[in-house]
C-alpha positions as CSV (number, residue, x, y, z in Angstrom):
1,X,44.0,78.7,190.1
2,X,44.1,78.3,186.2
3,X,40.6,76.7,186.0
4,X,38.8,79.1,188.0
5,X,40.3,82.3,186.5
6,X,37.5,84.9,186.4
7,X,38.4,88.7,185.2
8,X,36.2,90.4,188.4
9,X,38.9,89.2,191.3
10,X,41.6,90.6,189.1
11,X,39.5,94.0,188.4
12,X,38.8,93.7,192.3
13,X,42.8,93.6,192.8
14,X,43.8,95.8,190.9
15,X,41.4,98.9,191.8
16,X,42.9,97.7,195.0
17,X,46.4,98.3,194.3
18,X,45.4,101.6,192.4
19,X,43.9,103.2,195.7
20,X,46.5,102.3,197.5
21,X,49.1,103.8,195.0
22,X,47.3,106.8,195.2
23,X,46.4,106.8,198.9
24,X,50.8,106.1,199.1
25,X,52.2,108.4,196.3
26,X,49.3,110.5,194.7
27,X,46.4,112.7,196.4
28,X,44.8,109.9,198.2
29,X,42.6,107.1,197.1
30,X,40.6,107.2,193.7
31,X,37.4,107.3,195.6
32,X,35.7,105.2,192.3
33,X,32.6,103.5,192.6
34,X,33.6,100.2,192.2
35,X,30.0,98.0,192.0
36,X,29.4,99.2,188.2
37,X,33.1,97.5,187.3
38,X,33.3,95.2,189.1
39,X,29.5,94.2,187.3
40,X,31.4,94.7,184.1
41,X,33.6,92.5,184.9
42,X,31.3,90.0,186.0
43,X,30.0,90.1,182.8
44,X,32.5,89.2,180.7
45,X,33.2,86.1,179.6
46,X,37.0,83.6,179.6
47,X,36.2,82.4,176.2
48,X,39.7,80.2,175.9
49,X,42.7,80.4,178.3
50,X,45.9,79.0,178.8
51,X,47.3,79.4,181.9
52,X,49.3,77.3,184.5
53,X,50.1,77.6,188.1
54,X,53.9,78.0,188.7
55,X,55.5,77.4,192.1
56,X,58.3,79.8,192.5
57,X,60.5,81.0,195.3
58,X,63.0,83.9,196.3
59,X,65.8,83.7,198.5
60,X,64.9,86.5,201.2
61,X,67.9,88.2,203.2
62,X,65.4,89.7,205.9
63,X,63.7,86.3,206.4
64,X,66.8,84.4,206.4
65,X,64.6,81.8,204.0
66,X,62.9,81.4,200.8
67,X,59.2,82.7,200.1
68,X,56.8,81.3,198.2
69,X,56.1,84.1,195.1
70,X,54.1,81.8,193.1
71,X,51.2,82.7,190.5
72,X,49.1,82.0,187.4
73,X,51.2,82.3,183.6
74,X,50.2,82.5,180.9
75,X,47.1,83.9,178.5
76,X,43.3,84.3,178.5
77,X,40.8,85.6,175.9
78,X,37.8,87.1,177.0
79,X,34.6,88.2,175.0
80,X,32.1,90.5,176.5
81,X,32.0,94.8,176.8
82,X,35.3,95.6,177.9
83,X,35.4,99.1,177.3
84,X,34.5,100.6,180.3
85,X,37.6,98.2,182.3
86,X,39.8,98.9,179.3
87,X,41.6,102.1,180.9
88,X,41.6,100.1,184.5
89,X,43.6,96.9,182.6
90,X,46.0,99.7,180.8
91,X,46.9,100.5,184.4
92,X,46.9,97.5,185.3
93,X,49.7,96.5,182.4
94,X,52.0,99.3,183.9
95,X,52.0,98.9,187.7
96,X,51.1,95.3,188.0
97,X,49.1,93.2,190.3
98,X,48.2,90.9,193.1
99,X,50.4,89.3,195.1
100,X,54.2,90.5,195.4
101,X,54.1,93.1,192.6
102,X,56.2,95.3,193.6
103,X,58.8,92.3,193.3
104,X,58.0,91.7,189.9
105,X,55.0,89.4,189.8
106,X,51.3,90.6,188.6
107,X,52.6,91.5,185.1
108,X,49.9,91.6,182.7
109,X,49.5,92.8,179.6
110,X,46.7,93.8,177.2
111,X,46.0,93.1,173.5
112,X,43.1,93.0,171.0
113,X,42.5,89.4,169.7
């Protein structure tokens, strides 16, 4: 939710999706070691944010219903050593992450402040 946004379960979610992309469609998983980013990440700091929770839905012919494909909008600074997550968040910004990105959703996108 908007107030408890923290960058490491994004970093966590996205190294996530990356393994799996490669496990699917590369030469298998990245095989990182993921304790010293995820302790970057940690140590990083939301410094000012504007975000909001939207509630969307999508009409699902396989389901015969409409599901849920909600999410956080919206921007966040951070302060801290980025650098070593800065390639990881580049990915990040061109396959997308979390829930139901592969239908769109998880777009992020990275720029100095």
């Amino acid at each position: 939710k908007p107030a408890d946004f923290r960058l490491r379960p994004l970093v966590a979610r996205l190294l996530e999706r990356l393994d799996a992309l490669g496990a699917r469609y590369g030469n298998g998983p990245l095989g990182l070691e993921v304790a010293p980013l995820l302790y970057a990440a940690e140590q990083v700091r939301v410094v000012e944010q504007r975000l909001g929770w939207r509630e969307l839905f999508r009409a699902s012919g396989r389901h015969g219903r409409l599901l849920p494909m909600s999410g956080l909008v919206g921007e966040v600074v951070m302060e801290g050593e980025l650098g070593p997550l800065l390639p990881w968040l580049v990915w990040g910004s061109l396959v997308g992450v979390g829930k139901d990105a592969t239908m769109g959703n998880g777009a992020l996108a990275v720029a100095p402040a």
